[in-house]
Backbone as CSV, one residue per row, in Angstrom:
resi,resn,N_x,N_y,N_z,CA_x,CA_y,CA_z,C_x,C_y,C_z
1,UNK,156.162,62.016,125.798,157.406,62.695,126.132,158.590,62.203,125.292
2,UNK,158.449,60.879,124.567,159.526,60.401,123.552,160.031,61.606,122.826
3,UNK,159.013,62.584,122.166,158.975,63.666,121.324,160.123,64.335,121.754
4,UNK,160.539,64.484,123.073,161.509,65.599,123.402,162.485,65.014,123.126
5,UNK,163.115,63.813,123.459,164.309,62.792,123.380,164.510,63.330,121.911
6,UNK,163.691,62.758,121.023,163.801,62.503,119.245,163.980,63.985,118.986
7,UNK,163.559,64.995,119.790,163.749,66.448,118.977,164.806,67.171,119.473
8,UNK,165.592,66.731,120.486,166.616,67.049,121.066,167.737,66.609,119.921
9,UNK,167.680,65.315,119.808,168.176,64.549,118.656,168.275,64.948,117.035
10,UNK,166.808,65.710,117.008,167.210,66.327,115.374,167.877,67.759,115.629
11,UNK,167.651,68.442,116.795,168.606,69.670,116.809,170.003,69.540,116.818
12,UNK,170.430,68.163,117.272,171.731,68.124,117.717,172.224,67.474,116.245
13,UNK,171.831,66.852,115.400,171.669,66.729,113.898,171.992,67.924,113.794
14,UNK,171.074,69.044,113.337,170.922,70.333,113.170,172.355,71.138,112.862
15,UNK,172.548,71.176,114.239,173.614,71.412,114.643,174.897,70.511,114.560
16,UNK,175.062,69.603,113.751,175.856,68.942,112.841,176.388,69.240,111.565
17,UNK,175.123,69.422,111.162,174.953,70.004,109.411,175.348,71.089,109.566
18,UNK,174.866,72.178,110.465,175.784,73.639,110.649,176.956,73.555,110.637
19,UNK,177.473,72.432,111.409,179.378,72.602,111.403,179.638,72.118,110.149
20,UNK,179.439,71.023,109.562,179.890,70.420,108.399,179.495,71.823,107.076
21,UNK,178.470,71.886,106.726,178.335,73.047,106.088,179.284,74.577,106.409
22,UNK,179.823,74.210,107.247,181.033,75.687,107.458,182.132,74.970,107.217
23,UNK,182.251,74.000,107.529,183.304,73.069,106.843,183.634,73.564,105.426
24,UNK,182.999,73.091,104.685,182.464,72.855,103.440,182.843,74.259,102.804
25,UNK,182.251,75.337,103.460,182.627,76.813,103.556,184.290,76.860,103.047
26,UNK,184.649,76.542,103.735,186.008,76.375,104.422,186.833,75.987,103.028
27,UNK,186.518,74.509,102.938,186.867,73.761,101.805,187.044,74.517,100.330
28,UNK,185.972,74.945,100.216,185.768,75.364,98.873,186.344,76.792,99.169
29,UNK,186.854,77.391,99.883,187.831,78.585,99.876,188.732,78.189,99.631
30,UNK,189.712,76.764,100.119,190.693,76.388,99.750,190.856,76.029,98.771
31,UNK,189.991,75.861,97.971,189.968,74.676,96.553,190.136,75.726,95.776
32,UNK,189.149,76.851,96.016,189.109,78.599,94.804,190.392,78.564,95.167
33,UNK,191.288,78.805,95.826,192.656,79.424,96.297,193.540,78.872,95.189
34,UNK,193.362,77.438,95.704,194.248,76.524,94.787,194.429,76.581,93.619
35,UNK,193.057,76.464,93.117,192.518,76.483,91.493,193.428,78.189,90.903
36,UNK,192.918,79.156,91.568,193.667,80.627,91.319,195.172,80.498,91.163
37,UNK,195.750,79.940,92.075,197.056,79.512,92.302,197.501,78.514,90.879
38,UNK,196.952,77.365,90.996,197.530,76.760,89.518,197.579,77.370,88.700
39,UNK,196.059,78.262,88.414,196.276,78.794,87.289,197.455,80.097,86.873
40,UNK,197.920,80.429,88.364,199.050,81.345,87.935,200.456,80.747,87.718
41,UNK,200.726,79.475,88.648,202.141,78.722,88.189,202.026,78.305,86.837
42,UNK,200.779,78.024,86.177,200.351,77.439,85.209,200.982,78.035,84.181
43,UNK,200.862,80.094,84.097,201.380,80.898,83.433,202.486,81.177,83.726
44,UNK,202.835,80.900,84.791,204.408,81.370,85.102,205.337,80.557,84.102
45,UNK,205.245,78.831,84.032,205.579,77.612,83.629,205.731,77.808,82.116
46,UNK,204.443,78.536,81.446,204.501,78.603,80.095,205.137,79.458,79.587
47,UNK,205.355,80.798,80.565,205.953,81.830,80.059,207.573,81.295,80.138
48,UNK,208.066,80.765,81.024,209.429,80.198,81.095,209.583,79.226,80.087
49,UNK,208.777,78.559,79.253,208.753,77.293,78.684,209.026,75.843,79.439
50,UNK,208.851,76.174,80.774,208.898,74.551,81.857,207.594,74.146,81.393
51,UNK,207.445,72.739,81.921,206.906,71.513,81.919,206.215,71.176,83.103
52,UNK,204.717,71.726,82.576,203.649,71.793,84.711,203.728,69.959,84.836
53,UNK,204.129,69.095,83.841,204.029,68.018,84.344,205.646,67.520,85.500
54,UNK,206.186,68.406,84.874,207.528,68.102,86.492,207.506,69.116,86.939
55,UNK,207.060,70.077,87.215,206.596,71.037,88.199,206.702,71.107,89.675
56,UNK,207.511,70.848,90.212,207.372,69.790,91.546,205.852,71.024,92.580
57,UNK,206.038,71.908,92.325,205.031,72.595,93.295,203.547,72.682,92.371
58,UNK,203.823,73.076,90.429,202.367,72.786,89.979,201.429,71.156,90.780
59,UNK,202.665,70.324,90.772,202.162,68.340,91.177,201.541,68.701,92.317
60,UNK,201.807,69.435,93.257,201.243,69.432,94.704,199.679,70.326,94.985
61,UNK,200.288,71.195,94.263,198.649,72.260,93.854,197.730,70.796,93.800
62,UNK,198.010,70.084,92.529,197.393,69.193,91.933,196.431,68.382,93.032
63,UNK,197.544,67.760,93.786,196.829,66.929,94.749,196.511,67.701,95.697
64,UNK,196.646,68.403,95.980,195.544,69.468,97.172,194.589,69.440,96.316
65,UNK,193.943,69.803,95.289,192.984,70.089,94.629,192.545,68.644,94.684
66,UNK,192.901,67.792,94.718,192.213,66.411,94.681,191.575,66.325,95.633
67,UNK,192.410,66.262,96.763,191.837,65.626,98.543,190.923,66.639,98.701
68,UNK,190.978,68.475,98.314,189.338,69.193,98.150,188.316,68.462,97.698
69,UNK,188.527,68.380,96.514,187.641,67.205,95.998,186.742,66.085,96.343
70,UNK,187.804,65.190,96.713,186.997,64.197,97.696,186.738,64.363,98.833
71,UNK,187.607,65.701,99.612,186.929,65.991,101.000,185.573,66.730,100.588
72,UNK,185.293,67.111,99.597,183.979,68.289,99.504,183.015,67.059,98.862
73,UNK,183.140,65.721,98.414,181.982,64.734,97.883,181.605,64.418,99.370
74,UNK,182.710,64.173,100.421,182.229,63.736,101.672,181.254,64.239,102.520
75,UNK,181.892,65.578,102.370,181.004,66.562,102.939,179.304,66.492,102.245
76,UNK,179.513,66.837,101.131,177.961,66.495,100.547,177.696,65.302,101.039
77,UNK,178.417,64.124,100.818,177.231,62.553,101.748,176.658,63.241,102.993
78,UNK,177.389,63.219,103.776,177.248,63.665,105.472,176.172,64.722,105.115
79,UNK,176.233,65.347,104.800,175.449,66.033,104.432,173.834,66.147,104.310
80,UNK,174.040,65.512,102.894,172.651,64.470,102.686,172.223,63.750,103.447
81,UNK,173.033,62.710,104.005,172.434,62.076,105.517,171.845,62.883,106.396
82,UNK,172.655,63.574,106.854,172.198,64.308,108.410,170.825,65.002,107.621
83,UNK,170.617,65.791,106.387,169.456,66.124,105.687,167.648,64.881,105.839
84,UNK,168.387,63.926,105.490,167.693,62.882,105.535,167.342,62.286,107.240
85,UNK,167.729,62.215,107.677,168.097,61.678,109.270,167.042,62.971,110.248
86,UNK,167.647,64.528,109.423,166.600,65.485,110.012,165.365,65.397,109.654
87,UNK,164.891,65.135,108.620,163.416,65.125,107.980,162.680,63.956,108.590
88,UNK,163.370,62.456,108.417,162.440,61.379,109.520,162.053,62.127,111.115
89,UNK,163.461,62.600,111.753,163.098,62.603,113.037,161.713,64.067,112.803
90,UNK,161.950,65.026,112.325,160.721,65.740,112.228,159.203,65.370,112.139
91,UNK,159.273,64.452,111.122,158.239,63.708,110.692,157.726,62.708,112.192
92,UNK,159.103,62.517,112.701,158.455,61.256,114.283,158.054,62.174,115.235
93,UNK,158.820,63.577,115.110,157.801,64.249,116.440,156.358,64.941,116.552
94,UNK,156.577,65.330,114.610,154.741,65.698,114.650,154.239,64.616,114.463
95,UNK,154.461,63.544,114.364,153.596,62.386,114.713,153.277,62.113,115.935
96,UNK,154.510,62.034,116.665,154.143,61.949,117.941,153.468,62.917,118.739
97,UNK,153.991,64.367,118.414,152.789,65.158,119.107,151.287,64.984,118.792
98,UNK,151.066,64.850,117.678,150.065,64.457,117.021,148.860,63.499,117.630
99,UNK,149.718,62.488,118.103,149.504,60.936,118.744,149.023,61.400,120.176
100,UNK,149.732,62.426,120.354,149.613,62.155,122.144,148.872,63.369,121.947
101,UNK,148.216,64.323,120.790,146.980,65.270,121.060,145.538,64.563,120.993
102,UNK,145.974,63.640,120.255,144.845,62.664,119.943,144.354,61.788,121.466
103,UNK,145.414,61.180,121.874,145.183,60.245,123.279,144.703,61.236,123.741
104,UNK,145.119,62.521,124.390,144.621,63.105,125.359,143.129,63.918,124.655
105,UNK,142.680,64.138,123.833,141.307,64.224,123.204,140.193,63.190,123.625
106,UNK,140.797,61.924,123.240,140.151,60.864,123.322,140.107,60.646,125.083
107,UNK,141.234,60.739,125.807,140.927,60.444,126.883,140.247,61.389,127.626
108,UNK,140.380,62.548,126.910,139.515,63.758,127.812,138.954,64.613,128.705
């Protein structure tokens, strides 16, 4: 009966990676946005002849596009974990079902 505990456990994993992966969704809509966006102050800046390095709103694009960045590497770890974390516990419940088709064979 361990099997149910541990598989309750990789669904609720499961269902981890689902939210984070819509996350992630999420993220990378904001990051396309951004990226679209610089690239139009970008032209606005050149066509005026300003300077995107004092830009005070190109600078901010900038660092939004950063914290995407490292929020979307995070997301991939977590990611990979909960990936990894799902595949052992899978692996422990067909073992364990496995185990306990076997005992009850043997015990008969």
């Amino acid at each position: 009966m361990t099997f149910l505990a541990i598989d309750a456990q990789k669904n609720l994993f499961t269902l981890q990676k689902s939210q984070l992966q819509f996350e992630q969704t999420l993220v990378m809509s904001q990051a396309n946005y951004i990226t679209q966006e610089m690239s139009y102050r970008s032209q606005e800046i050149e066509e005026a002849g300003g300077d995107l390095d004092t830009d005070y709103y190109y600078i901010q694009l900038q660092q939004q596009e950063e914290y995407l960045e490292t929020r979307q590497d995070s997301l991939d770890s977590q990611i990979t974990l909960l990936d990894n974390e799902i595949s052992s516990l899978k692996t422990l419940v067909n073992n364990n079902i496995k185990n306990s088709c076997s005992l009850n064979l043997i015990g008969g």
